[in-house]
C-alpha positions as CSV (number, residue, x, y, z in Angstrom):
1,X,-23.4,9.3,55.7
2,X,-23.5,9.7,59.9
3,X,-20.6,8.0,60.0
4,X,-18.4,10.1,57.3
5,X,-19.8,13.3,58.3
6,X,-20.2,13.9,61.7
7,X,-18.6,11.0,63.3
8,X,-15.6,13.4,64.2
9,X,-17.8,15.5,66.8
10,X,-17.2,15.2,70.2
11,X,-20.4,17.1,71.2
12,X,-21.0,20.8,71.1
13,X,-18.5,23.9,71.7
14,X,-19.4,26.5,74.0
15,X,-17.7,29.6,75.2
16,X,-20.2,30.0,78.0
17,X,-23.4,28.7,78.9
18,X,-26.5,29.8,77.6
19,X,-30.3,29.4,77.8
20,X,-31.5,27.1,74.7
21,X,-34.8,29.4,74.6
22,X,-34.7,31.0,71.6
23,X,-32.1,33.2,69.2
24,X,-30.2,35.8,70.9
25,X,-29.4,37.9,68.7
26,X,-30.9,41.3,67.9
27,X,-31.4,43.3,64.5
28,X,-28.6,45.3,65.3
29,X,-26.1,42.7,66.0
30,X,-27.2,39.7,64.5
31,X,-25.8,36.1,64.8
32,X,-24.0,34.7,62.1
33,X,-24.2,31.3,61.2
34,X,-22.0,30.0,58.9
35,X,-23.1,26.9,57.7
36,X,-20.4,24.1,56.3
37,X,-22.2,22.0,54.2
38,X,-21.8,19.5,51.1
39,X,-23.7,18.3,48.4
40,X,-22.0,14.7,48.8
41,X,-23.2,14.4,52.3
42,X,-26.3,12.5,52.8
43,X,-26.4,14.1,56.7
44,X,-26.2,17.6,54.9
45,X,-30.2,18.4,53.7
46,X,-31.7,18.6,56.9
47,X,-29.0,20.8,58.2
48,X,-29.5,23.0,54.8
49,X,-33.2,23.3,55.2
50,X,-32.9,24.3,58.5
51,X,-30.4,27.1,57.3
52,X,-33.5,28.5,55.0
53,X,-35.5,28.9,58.0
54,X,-32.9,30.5,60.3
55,X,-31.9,33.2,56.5
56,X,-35.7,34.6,57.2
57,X,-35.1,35.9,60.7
58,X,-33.8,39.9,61.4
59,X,-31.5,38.6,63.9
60,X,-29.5,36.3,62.3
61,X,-27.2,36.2,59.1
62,X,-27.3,32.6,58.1
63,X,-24.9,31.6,55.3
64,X,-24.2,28.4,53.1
65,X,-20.6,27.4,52.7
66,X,-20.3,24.5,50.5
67,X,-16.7,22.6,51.3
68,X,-15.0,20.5,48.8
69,X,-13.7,17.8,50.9
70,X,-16.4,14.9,49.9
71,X,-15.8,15.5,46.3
72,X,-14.2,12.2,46.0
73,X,-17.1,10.2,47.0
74,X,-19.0,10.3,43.7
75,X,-20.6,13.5,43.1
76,X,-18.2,17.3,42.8
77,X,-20.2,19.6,44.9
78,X,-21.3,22.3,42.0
79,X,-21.1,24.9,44.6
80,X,-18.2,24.0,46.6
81,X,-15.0,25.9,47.0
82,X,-11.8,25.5,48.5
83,X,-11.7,29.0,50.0
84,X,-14.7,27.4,52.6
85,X,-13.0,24.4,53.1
86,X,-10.1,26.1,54.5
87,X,-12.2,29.0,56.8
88,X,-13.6,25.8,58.3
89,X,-10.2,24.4,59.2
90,X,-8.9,27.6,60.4
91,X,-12.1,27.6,62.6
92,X,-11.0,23.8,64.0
93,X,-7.8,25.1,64.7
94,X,-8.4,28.4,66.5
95,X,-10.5,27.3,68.8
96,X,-8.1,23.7,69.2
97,X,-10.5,21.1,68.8
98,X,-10.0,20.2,65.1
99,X,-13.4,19.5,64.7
100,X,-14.0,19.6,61.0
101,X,-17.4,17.7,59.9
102,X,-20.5,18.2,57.5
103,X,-23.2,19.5,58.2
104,X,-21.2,21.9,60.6
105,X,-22.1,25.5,61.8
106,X,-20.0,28.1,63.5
107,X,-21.7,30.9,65.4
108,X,-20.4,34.0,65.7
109,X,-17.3,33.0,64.4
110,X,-16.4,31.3,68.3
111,X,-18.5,28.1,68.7
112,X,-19.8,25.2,66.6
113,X,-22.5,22.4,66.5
114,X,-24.1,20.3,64.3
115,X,-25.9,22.2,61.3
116,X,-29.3,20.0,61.8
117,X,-29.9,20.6,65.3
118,X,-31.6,23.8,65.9
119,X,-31.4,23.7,69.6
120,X,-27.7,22.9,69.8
121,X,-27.1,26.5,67.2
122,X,-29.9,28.3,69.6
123,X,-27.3,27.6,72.9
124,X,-24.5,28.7,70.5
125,X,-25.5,31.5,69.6
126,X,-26.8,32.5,73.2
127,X,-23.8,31.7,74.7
128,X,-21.5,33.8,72.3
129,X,-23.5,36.4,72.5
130,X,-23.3,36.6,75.8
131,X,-19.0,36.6,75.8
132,X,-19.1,39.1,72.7
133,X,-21.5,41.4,74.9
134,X,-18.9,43.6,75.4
135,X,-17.1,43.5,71.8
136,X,-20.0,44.2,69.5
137,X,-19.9,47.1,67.5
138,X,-21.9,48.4,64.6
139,X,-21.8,48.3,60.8
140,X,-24.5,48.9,58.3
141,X,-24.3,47.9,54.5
142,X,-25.9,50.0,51.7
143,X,-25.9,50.4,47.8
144,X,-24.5,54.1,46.4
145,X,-24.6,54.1,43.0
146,X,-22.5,51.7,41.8
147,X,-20.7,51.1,45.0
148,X,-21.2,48.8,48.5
149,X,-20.9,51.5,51.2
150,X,-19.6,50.0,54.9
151,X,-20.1,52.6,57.5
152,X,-18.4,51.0,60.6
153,X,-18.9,52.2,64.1
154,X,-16.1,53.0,66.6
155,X,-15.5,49.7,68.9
156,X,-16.7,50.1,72.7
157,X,-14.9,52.1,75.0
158,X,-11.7,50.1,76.3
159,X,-12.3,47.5,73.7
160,X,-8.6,46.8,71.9
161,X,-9.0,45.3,68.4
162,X,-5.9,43.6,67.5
163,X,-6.6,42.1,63.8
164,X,-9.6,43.6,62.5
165,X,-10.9,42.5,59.2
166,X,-13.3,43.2,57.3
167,X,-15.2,40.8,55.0
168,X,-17.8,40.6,52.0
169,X,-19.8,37.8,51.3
170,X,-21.2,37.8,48.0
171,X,-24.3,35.0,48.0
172,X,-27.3,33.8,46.5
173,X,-30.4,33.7,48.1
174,X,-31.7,30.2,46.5
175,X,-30.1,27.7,44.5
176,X,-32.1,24.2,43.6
177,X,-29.1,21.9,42.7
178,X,-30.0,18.3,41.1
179,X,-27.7,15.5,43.0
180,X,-27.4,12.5,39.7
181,X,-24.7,10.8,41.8
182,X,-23.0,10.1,45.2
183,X,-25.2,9.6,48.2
184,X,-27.5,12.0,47.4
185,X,-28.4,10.7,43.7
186,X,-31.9,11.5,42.5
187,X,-32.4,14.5,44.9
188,X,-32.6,17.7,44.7
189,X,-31.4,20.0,47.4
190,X,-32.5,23.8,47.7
191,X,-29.3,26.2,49.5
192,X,-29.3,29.4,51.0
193,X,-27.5,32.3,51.2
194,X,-25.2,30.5,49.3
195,X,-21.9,32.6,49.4
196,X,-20.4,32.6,46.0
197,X,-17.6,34.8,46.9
198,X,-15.6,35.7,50.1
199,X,-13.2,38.6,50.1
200,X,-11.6,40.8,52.9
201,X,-12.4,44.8,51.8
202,X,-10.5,46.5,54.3
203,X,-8.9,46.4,58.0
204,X,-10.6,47.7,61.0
205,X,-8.4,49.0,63.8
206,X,-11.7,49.9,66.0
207,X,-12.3,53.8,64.8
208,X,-15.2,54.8,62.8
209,X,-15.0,55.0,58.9
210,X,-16.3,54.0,55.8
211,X,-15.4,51.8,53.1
212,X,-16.7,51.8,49.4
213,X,-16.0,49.0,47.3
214,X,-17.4,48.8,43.1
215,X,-20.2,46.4,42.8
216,X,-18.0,45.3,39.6
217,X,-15.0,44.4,41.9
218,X,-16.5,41.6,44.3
219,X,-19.6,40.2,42.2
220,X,-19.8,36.8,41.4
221,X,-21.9,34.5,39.6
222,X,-25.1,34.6,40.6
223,X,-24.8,36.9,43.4
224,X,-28.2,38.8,44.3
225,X,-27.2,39.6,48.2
226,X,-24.6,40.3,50.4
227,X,-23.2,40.5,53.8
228,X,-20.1,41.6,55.6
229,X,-18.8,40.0,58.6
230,X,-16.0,42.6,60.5
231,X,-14.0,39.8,62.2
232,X,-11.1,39.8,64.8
233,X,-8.7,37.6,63.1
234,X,-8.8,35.2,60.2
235,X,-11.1,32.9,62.2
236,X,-11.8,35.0,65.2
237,X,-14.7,36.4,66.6
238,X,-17.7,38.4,64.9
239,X,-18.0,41.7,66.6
240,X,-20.1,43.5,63.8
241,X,-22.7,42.3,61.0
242,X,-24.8,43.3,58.3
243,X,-26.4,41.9,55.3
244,X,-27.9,43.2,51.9
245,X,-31.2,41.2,50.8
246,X,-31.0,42.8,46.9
247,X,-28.9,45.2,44.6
């Protein structure tokens, strides 16, 4: 499925150049890889195995967002939603390319490659981390009871945020989905960090505060994790991350 799925690329999207030597994000600010993904696109299970490995590591928050756009081509992705489909878009167009593909990632919210070459994501994410140096701010992500407590940090001194949002991601660590049709019949294809559910929680206008959300309010099927992503813009740059590995 080359030809369907990533025949759109016109090579990767960088915001500045980077070393390919290894993940550059830190524990504290991790990378976020969102991965765009379908279970009607034969190019697709490298690019989701790959996404397993990169979920194990402290310095990156890797997600699965299953798009809806192959559907037609013999098999309904059991995962998909539309909600994904149209992040990805809104991606394409912010940064003006229109690149829209499977299997795609977007790093940090600012650059994207193809979701099966490791090397390609590694320069990603170097090179936004090095433009969002300057942006990054903190946010940690804890259970209180009943409730998912977001403690954001204050953004950087002389750091304007315009259009701060912030975002859960309810996911599931590991789903084993049997393919009976479309190009991927007789397989079956483990996903990670699946994100079940995507909601905006609250705004951010770059002062410290906290927000507490009812487990009851944002779980979804499945869900046994979370992460929130505190975003500048509907598909704008990542400045703050953290995840939850269990409830």
């Amino acid at each position: 499925m080359t030809r369907r799925c990533t025949g759109l690329i016109a090579g990767l999207v960088l915001i500045a150049s980077g070393s390919t030597a290894g993940l550059a994000g830190d524990a504290a600010h991790p990378a976020v890889v969102e991965l765009f993904t379908s279970q009607g696109c034969s190019s697709c299970p490298p690019a989701d195995e790959l996404l397993g490995e990169l979920a194990k590591r402290q310095d990156v928050i890797a997600l699965s967002m299953p798009v809806d756009y192959w559907d037609y081509l013999g098999w309904r992705d059991t995962l998909a939603s539309h909600t994904f489909t149209e992040r990805q878009r809104a991606y394409a167009a912010g940064r003006g390319d229109g690149q829209v593909y499977t299997p795609q990632v977007v790093v940090n919210g600012m650059a994207h490659a193809v979701g099966s070459r490791l090397a390609d994501i590694e320069a990603a994410v170097a090179s936004t981390g090095d433009q969002l140096g300057p942006w990054r701010s903190g946010v940690t992500l804890r259970m209180e009871g009943d409730d998912i407590v977001v403690d954001l940090g204050p953004a950087p001194a002389g750091v304007t945020i315009s259009d701060g949002r912030v975002l859960i991601a309810m996911t599931t660590r590991s789903i084993d989905v049997p393919v009976t049709r479309g190009e991927n019949r007789g397989r079956t294809i483990t996903y990670y960090n699946v994100v079940r559910k995507l909601a905006e929680i609250g705004k951010w206008d770059g002062t410290a505060g906290t927000l507490r959300v009812p487990k009851s309010q944002v779980m979804a099927e499945g869900s046994d994790s979370c992460a929130v992503i505190v975003q500048n813009g509907a598909a704008g740059p990542i400045v703050a991350a953290a995840r939850l590995d269990g409830f």
